[in-house]
N, C-alpha and C positions, 0 to 999 in steps of 0.2 A: 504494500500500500504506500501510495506517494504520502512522505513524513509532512509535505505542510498539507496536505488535505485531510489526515490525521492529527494533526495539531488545530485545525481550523476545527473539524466536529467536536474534540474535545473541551476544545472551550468555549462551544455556541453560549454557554447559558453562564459563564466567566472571561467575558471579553477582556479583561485585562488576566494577563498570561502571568499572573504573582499570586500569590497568597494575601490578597489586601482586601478589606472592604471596599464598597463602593464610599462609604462615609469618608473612610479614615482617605482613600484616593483623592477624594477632593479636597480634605483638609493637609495633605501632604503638598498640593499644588497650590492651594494659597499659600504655605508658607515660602515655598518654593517662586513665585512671579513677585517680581518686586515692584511692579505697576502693569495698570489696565493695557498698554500699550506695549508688552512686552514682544521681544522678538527670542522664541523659544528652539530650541532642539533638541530632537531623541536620535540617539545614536542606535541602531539596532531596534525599531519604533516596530516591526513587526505587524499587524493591521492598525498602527496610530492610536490607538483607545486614548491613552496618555493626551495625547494633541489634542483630539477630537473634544475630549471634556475640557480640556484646557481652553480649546479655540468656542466649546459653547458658552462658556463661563464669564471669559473675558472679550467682547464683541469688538474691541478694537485688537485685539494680540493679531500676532500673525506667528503661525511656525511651521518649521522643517522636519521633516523626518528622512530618516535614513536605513535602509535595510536591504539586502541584496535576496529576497526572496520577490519576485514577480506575483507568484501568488498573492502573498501575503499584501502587497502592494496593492494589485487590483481589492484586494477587500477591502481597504481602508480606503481609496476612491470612492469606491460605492459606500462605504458607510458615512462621509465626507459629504458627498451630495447629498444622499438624505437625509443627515440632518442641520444640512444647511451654511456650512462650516468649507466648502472644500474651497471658496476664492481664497479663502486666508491661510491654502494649507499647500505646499509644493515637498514633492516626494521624488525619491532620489533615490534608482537601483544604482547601488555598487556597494562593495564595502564599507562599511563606517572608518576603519583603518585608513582608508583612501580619499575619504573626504575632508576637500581643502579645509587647512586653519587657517580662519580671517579673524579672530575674535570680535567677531562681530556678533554675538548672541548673551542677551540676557541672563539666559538656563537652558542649562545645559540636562540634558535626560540619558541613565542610562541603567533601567532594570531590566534585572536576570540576564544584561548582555556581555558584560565582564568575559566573558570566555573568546569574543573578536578578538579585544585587545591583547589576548593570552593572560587575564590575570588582571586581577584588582591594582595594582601598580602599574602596569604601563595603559590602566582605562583612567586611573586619576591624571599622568601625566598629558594624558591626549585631551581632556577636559578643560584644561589649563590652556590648551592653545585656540578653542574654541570659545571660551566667554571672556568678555570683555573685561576690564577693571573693577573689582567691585562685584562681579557677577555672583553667578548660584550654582552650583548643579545639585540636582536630586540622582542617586546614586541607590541602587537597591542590589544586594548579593546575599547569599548563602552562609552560611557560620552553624559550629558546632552546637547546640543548645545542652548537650550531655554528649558524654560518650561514646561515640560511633562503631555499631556493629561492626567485622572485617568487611559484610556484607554495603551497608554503607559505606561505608569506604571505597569500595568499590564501583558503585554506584555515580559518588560525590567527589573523590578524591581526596587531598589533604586540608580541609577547610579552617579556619582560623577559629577560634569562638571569638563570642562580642569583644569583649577589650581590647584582642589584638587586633579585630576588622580596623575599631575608631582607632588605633593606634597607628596602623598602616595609612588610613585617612589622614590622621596630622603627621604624619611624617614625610608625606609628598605635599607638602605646604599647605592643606585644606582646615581651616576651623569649623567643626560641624556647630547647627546652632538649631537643630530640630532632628528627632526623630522619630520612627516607628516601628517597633521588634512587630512580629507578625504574632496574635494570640493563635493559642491553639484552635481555638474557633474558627477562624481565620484559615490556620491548616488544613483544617481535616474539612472546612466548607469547599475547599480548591481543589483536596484531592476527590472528594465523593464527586463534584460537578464536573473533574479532568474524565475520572471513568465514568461515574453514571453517564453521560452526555454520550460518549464512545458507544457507550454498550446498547442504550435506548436506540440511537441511531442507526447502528448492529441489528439489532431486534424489529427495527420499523422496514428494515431493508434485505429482507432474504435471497433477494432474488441478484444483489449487487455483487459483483466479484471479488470486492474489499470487503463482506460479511464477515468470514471467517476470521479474517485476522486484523479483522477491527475488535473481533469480539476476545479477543488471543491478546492484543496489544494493552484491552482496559483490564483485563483479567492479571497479565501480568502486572501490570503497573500495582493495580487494588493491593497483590499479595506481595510486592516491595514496600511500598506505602506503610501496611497493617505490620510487616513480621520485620523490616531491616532496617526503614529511619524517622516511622512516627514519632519514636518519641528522642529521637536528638537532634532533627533537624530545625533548623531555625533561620529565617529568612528578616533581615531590616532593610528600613530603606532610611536611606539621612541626605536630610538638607545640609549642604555645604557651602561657605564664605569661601571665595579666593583670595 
């Protein structure tokens, strides 16, 4: 099964691809724009959710997004148009690695995408060349919350806990001045909506040739989820000062 038509079903009914409310997403983004007139970027924007609430919120912003999936692109056009939002919204296939630094942006965005840059260190240094003096970025990744099965580990790789995340954060020159660890709530509403979503979709569609192992793909995931890093994984997002 093609991975972003699989990523697309799974998160019909959680368009932003994080473990975040929809509340706390909007109150991450207000602390996040520093005026109505902002000029915003997501680095790795995936179908723009991020932008979109941003660009419905604030009716003068304008922002960019960046992502090298086509797919994922045409979704956040069409969701752009309808709802109303897409003159103020210009979208850019290539890598976010590749995209010019003009520091020219207000805020800077980059959740769950740390993995382009190779690593939460060379995604803060690339941040830095995109927002201007003064700017912002909203930065979301992955951290230890407890202990990590072998199995998570596997899964996650060698992930930091909290302190060392903000650590890493102020030590590539950034002062955080807001954040949000993800509740449990939070987690397990991201993971049931990643698979339930898969699997309904699965079950609506017997007759589709991605059935089987749409239905293989949420299965697996549910029994990583439930048995190897419910309970150590942990997901923040933090507003950053340059």
């Amino acid at each position: 099964m093609n991975r972003e038509r699989l990523s697309a079903l799974a998160h019909t009914r959680h368009p932003i691809a994080a473990p975040i409310s929809d509340d706390e997403v909007q109150r991450l983004l207000a602390r996040s724009i520093p005026r109505e007139d902002a000029v915003v970027l997501d680095l790795g924007c995936g179908g723009a959710e991020w932008l979109i609430r941003a660009l419905t919120a604030y009716p003068k912003l304008r922002a960019v997004g960046v992502d090298t999936s086509e797919f994922a692109l045409a979704r956040a056009r069409s969701a752009a148009t309808e709802r109303g939002v897409a003159d103020r919204l210009t979208l850019h296939q290539r890598s976010a690695t590749e995209f010019p630094a003009a520091a020219e942006f207000d805020t800077v965005l980059c959740i769950g995408s740390t993995h382009a840059f190779g690593g939460l260190t060379d995604t803060l240094a690339a941040l830095r060349t995109h927002v201007r003096p003064g700017g912002r970025a909203l930065i979301g990744d992955a951290y230890w919350e407890a202990e990590p099965t072998p199995a998570a580990l596997e899964i996650f790789g060698d992930l930091p806990d909290l302190p060392e995340l903000l650590d890493q954060m102020v030590s590539a020159g950034w002062t955080p001045t807001h954040g949000h660890t993800s509740t449990r709530g939070e987690l397990d509403s991201y993971e049931w909506s990643w698979t339930g979503s898969l699997t309904e979709w699965a079950l609506d569609h017997p007759e589709d040739p991605d059935q089987a192992e749409a239905l293989a793909a949420a299965a697996t995931h549910r029994d990583e989820w439930l048995r190897d890093y419910r309970h150590s994984f942990g997901f923040a997002c933090v507003v950053l000062r340059a």
